[in-house]
N, C-alpha and C positions, 0 to 999 in steps of 0.2 A: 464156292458152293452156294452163298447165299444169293448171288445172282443167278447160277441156275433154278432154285425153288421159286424167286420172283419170277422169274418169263415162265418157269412152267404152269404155276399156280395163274398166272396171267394169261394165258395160251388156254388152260382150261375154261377157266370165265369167261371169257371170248366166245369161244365152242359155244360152251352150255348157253349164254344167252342168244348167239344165231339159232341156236337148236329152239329156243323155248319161243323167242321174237317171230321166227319162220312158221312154227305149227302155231301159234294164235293168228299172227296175219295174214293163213291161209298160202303160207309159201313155202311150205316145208323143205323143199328140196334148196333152196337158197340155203338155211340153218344147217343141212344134213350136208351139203357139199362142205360150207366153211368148216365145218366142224373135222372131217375128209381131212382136207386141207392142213389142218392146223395139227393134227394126228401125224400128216406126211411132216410137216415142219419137224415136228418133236423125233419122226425116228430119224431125219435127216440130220438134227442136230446131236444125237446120242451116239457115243462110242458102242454101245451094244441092241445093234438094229436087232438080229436074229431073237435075242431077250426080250426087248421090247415089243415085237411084233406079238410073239407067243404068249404076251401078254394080254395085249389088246387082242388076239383070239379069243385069248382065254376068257375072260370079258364081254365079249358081244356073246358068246354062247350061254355061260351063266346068265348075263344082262334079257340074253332072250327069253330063257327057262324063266327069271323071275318074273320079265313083264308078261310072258301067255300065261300063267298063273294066276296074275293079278287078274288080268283079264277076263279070263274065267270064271273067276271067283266076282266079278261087277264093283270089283273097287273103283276104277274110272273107265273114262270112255274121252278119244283124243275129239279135238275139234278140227282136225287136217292133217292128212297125210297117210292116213291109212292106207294100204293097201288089201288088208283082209281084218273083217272084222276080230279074227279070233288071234291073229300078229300084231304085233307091237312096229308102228309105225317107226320106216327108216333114220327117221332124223332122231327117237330115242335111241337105238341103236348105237348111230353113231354116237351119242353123250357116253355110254357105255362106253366104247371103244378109248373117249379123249378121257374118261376115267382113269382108264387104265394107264394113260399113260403119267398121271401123280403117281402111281403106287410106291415109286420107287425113287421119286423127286420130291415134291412137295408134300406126300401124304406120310413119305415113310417111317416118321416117327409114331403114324397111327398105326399103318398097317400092318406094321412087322412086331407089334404088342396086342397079343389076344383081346386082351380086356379092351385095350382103347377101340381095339377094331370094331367090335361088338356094340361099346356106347355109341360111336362114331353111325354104324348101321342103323342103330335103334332109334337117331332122333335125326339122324340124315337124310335116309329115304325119304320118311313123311315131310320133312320139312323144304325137301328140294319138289316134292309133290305139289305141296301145299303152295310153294312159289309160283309153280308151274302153272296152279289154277288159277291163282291171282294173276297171273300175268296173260290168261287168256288158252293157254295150250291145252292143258286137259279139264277134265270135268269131272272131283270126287263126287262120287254116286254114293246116295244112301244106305244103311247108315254109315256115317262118318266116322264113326268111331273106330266102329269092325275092320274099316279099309283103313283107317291109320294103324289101327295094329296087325293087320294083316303084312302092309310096308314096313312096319319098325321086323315083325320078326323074319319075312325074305332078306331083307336087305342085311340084316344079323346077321342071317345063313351067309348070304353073298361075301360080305367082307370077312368071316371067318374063314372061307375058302380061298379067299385072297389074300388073306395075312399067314396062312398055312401055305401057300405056293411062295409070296413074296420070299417068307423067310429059308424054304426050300433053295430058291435057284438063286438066292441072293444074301444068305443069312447075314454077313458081315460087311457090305459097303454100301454107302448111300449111291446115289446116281447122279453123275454131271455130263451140261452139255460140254464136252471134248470140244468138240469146233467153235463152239461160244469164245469158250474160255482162249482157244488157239489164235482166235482174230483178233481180240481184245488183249491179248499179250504183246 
């Protein structure tokens, strides 16, 4: 099992920095395919693709809702890839999406515990933001404060809906890659 949460937790960090590296360097779709990509790997390597997908549904949807929100409200503004100014460009998206697929691997000790889900939300968005503008991808818009806490409390909503479904359709077992574990036996 602990080799599964290192390649997933690895698989994710991958993703997210193609995603963050691609909308600063103005190549968004390079970030948004790997990320694609690394999503397909993880349902390929999971014993419960049909779980896992509905998860990563579940995911870009909410992940949409919270970023045209922010958007709205002028907490940032991306520097590439937009397609519409009032959507949330595709390569966020897909991070959502390769979010989804922790919930139930590397994250699930947060997700499937109310409270941690919640702190987890509360200094994770701003601070996966906050990376994100350091690193060139988006642009927190004034003031700063209001759009940090604007992100601490979406992203509270978000993972509280995600540790209410996690422990729904999953209450009692963690998640391993099957075929990992299969080749390596």
């Amino acid at each position: 099992m602990r080799h599964t949460q290192l390649v997933n937790y690895t698989l994710y960090q991958i993703g997210w920095f193609a995603c963050v590296l691609g909308g600063a360097s103005h190549r968004p779709w390079t970030g948004c395919l790997i990320a694609l990509i690394l999503v397909g790997v993880h349902l390929a390597l999971t014993g419960e693709r049909s779980l896992e997908f509905r998860l990563v549904a579940l995911a870009i949807g909410v992940g949409a809702v919270v970023e045209m929100m922010q958007i709205a409200a002028g907490t940032y503004r991306f520097t590439s890839g937009t397609v519409s100014a009032a959507l949330p460009p595709p390569w966020l998206l897909a991070m959502w999406a390769q979010f989804a697929t922790t919930f139930r691997f590397s994250l699930r000790s947060v997700i499937t515990r109310p409270l941690p889900a919640v702190l987890f939300g509360v200094a994770g968005g701003p601070i996966a933001f906050l990376a994100g503008e350091r690193l060139g991808a988006v642009t927190l818009l004034p003031p700063l404060v209001y759009g940090l806490l604007r992100l601490s409390v979406s992203w509270a909503i978000a993972l509280v809906v995600f540790s209410a479904v996690v422990r729904r359709v999953a209450p009692e077992r963690g998640a391993d890659y099957k075929r990992m574990r299969e080749d390596w036996a």
